[in-house]
Structure formats: C-alpha cells, structure tokens
C-alpha positions in Angstrom: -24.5 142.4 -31.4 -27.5 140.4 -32.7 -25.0 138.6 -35.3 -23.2 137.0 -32.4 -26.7 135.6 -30.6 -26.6 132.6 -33.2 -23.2 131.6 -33.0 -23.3 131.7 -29.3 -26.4 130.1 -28.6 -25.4 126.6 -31.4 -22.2 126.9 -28.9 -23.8 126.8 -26.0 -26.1 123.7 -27.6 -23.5 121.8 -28.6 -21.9 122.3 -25.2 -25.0 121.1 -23.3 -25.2 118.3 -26.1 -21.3 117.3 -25.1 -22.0 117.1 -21.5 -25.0 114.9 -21.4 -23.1 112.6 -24.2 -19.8 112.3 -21.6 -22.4 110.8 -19.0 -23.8 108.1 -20.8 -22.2 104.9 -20.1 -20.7 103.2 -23.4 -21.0 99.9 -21.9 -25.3 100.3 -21.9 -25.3 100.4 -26.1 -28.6 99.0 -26.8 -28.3 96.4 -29.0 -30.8 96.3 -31.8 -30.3 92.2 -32.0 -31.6 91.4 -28.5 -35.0 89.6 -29.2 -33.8 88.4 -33.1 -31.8 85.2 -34.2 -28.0 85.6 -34.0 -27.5 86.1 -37.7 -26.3 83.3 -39.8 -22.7 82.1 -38.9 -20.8 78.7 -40.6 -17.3 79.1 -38.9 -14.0 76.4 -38.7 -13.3 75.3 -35.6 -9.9 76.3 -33.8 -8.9 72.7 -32.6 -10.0 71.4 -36.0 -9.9 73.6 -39.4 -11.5 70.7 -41.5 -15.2 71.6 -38.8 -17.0 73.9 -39.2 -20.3 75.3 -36.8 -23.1 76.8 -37.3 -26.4 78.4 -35.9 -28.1 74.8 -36.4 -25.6 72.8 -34.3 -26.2 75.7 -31.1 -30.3 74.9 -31.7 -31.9 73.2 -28.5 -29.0 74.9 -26.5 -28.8 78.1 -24.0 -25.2 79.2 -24.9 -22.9 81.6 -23.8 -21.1 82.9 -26.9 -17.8 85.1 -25.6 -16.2 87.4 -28.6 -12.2 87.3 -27.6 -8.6 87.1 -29.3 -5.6 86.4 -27.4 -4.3 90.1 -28.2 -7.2 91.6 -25.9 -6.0 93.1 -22.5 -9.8 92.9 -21.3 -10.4 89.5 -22.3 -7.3 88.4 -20.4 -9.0 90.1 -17.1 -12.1 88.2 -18.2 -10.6 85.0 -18.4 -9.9 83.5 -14.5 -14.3 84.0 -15.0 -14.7 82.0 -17.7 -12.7 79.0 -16.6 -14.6 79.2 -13.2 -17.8 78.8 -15.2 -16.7 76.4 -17.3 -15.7 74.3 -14.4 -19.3 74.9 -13.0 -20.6 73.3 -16.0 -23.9 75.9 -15.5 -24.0 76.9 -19.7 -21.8 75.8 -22.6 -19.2 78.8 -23.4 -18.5 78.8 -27.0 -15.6 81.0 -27.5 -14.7 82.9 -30.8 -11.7 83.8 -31.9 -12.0 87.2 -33.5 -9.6 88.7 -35.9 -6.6 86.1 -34.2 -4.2 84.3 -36.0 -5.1 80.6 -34.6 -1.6 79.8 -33.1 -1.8 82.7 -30.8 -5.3 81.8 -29.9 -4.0 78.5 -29.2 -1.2 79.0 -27.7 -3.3 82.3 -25.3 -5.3 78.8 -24.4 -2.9 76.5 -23.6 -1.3 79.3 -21.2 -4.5 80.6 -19.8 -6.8 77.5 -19.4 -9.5 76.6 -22.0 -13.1 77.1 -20.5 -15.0 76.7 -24.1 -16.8 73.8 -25.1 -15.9 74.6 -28.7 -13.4 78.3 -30.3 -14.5 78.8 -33.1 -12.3 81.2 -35.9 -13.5 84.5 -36.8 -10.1 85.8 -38.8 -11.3 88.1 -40.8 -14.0 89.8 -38.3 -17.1 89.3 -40.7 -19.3 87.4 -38.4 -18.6 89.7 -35.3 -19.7 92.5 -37.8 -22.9 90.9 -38.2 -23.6 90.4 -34.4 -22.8 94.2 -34.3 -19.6 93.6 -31.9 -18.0 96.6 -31.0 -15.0 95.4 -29.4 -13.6 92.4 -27.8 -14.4 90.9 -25.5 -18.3 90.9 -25.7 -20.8 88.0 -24.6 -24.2 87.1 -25.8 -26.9 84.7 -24.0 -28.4 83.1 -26.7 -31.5 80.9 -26.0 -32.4 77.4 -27.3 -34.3 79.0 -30.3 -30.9 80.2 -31.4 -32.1 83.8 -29.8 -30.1 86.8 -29.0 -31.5 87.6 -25.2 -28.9 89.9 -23.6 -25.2 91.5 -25.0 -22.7 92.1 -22.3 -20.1 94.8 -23.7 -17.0 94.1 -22.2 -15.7 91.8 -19.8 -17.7 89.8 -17.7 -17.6 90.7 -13.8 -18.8 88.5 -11.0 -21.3 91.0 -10.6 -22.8 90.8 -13.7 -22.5 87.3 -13.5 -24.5 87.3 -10.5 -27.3 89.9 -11.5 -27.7 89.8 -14.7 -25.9 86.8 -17.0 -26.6 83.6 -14.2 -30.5 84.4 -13.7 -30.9 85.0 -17.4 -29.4 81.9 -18.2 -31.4 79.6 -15.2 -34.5 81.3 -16.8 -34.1 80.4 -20.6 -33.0 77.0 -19.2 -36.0 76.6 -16.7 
C-alpha cells in the first residue's frame, strides 16, 4: 500500500500544478526587455528595399512598433485600430513585417489601409527573435532613449488603448 503513496501524491502535484498553470493568462508574459534598449535592429524598408532603419533613426522618438504579417488573423482584427491612430497622429506606428513575403505585405496594405509611418521587413524572423516576440501581432512602446517600456501581446483593443498604451505614451512624451 505504502508503494502507491508516491506515485499518487507526484499525481496529485502535478494535477494542482496543471490547474493553477490553465489560470494564468498567456497574454500577461512578463517580458524580460521592458526597462532595456530594444536590441539592435538594421532592417530594409517595405516601400523601398535599397533603406534600411535602425535603432538610431527611432532615437528622440516615442514610437509604437506593431509586430504583424498580412497572414495574421489577429492582426487583421487589430488593424481598423491602427489606422484610427494613425489618423490621430498621437505616436508614430512603425510597422514590421514579420516572416511576410513583401508583395503580400503590400498588397494586405493597399487593401487594408496603411497606418505606419514606415514597414519595415523582418523575412526571416531574426529580429522579432531578439525582441522575444512570441506571436504576431505584438506592440512595444519604446521611449525617446530607444527604450522598451511596455509589450502588448496580441492585438491591441480600445481598451488597452485607453488604459494602458495612450497614458503610457502621453507620459514618455510629456
């Protein structure tokens, strides 16, 4: 009988384990970048291959830098946001294009509505990696220093829009 105590009580462990892991929310990852310099990008821009920008040419800037790809059913629901922002004119949006082939990010823009002041072209994923994206779409406030202060995961609501992202970004530009 005293053989089966060990098995049953690392079950009933790992059960307890398993339940408080299905409550956390995915979308509250801490990120380990918030507080630190975006890491070192030099990427072409989407409108013009033969540019290229990078972590300099954002310096002096509060930016909103929005992780997409025109293959990205979230994005898409994102998207009507973005161009109301844009329109706004509250904080620059610069969009990148991650793991797209540029005529479908192109063409997703020309359909959609462009609400970035520059896309740039992530094909191959490698700066996403380095900003530790998960998944697309994902959003990062980045301050005039060139750094990270908030990661939304996800699409942008008008909620967080309106209690998190806007009175971040009216602070950092304050």
């Amino acid at each position: 009988m005293k053989k089966f105590l060990i098995p049953i009580g690392l079950f009933a462990a790992l059960g307890l384990l398993l339940a408080y892991g299905l409550r956390l929310n995915p979308r509250r990852i801490p990120s380990p970048l918030i507080g630190k310099p975006l890491p070192q990008f030099d990427l072409p821009v989407l409108q013009n291959p033969g540019q290229t920008l990078n972590n300099a040419d954002l310096r002096g800037h509060v930016v909103l830098i929005n992780v997409w790809a025109s293959w990205c059913v979230a994005c898409r629901e994102e998207h009507p946001l973005l161009i109301d922002l844009a329109r706004q004119k509250i904080v620059p949006i610069i969009g990148v294009s991650y793991k797209d082939k540029p005529h479908d990010a192109l063409a997703e823009l020309k359909v959609s509505g462009d609400p970035y002041k520059t896309v740039l072209v992530d094909a191959n994923g490698h700066a996403a990696i380095n900003w530790g994206v998960y998944g697309v779409p994902e959003t990062f406030v980045v301050d005039r220093n060139g750094i990270i202060r908030y990661k939304q995961i996800g699409p942008i609501t008008p909620r967080a829009w309106q209690q998190k992202l806007l009175p971040l970004v009216r602070r950092l530009q304050g």
